[in-house]
C-alpha positions as a Markdown table, in Angstrom:
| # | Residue | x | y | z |
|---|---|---|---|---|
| 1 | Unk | -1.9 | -10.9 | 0.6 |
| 2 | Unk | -1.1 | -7.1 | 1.2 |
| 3 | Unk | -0.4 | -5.0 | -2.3 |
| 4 | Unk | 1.9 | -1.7 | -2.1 |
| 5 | Unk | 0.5 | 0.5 | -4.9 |
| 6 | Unk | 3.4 | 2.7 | -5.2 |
| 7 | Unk | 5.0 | 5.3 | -7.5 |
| 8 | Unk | 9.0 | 6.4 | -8.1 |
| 9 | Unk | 9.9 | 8.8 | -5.9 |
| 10 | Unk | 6.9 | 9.3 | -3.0 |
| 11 | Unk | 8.6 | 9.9 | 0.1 |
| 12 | Unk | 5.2 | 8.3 | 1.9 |
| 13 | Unk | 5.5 | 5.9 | -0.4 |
| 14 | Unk | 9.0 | 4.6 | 0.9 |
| 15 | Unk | 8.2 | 5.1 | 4.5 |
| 16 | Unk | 5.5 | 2.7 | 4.3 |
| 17 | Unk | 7.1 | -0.1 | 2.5 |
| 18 | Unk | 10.0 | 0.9 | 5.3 |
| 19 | Unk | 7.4 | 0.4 | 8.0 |
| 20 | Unk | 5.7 | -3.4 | 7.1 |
| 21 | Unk | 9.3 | -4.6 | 6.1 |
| 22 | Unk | 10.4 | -3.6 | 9.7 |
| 23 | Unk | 7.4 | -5.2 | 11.4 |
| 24 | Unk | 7.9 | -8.3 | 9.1 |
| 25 | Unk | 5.0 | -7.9 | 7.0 |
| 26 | Unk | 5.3 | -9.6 | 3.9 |
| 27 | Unk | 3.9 | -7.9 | 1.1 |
| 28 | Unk | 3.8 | -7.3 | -2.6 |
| 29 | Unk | 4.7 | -3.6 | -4.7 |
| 30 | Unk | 2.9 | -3.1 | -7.7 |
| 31 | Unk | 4.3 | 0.6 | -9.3 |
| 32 | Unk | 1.5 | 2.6 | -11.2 |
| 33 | Unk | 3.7 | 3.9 | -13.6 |
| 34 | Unk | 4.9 | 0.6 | -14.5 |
| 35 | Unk | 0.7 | -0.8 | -14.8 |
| 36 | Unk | -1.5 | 0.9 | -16.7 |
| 37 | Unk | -4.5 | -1.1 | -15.4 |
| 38 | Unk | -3.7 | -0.8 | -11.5 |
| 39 | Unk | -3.0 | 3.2 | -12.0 |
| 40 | Unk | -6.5 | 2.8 | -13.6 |
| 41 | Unk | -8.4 | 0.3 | -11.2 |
| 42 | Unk | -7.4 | 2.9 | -8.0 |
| 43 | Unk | -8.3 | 6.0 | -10.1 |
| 44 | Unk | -12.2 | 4.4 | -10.4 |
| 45 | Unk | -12.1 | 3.6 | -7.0 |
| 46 | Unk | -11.1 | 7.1 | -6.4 |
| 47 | Unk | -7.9 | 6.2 | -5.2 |
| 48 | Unk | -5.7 | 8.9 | -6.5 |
| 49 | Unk | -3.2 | 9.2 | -3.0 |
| 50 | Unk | 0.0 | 7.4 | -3.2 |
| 51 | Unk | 0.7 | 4.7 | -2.2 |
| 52 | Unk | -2.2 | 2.7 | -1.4 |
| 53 | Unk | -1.8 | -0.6 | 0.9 |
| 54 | Unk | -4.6 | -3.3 | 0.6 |
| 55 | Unk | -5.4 | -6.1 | 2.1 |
| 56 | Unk | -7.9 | -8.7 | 2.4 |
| 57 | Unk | -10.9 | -7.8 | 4.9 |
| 58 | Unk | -9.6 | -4.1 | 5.9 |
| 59 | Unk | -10.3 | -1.1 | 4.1 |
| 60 | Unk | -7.4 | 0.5 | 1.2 |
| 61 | Unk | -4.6 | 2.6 | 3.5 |
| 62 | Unk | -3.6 | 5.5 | 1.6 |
| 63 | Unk | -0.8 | 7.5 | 2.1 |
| 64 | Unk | 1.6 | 7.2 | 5.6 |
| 65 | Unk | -0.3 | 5.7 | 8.1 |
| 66 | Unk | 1.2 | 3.3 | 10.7 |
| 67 | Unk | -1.7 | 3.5 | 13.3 |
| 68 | Unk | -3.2 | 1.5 | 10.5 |
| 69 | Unk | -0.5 | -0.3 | 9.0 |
| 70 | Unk | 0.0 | -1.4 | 11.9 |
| 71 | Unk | -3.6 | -3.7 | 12.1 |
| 72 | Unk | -2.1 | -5.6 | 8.8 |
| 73 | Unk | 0.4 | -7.1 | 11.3 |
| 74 | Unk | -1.7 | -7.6 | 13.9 |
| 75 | Unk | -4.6 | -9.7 | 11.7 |
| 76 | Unk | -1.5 | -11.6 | 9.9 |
| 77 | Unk | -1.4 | -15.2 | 10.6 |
């Protein structure tokens, strides 16, 4: 499962949900100003760019990166 950690209006933020739903990669959006406990859960992993994309084996993604997106399709069964 690949979770969108997102925010309200983050431009990088759009373009990389844009991005995996274009490819067809399924994926969830949790927004940090909406959950306390994921806003705080990326801040102690030093997480503080928006978004952040994780997925299962591969490191967090964060900000606009489709060089890496990219790999979430290609390990996707």
């Amino acid at each position: 499962m690949i979770t969108v950690y997102s925010k309200p209006n983050c431009m990088q933020c759009e373009m990389s949900k844009r991005y995996l739903k274009d490819k067809g990669i399924e994926f969830k959006e949790i927004n940090v100003f909406e959950d306390a406990d994921s806003l705080e859960m990326l801040r102690s992993a030093g997480l503080t760019q928006m978004p952040v994309v994780m997925a299962e084996g591969h490191d967090p993604i964060t900000g606009f990166r489709p060089n890496m997106l990219a790999k979430l399709g290609e390990s996707d069964d």
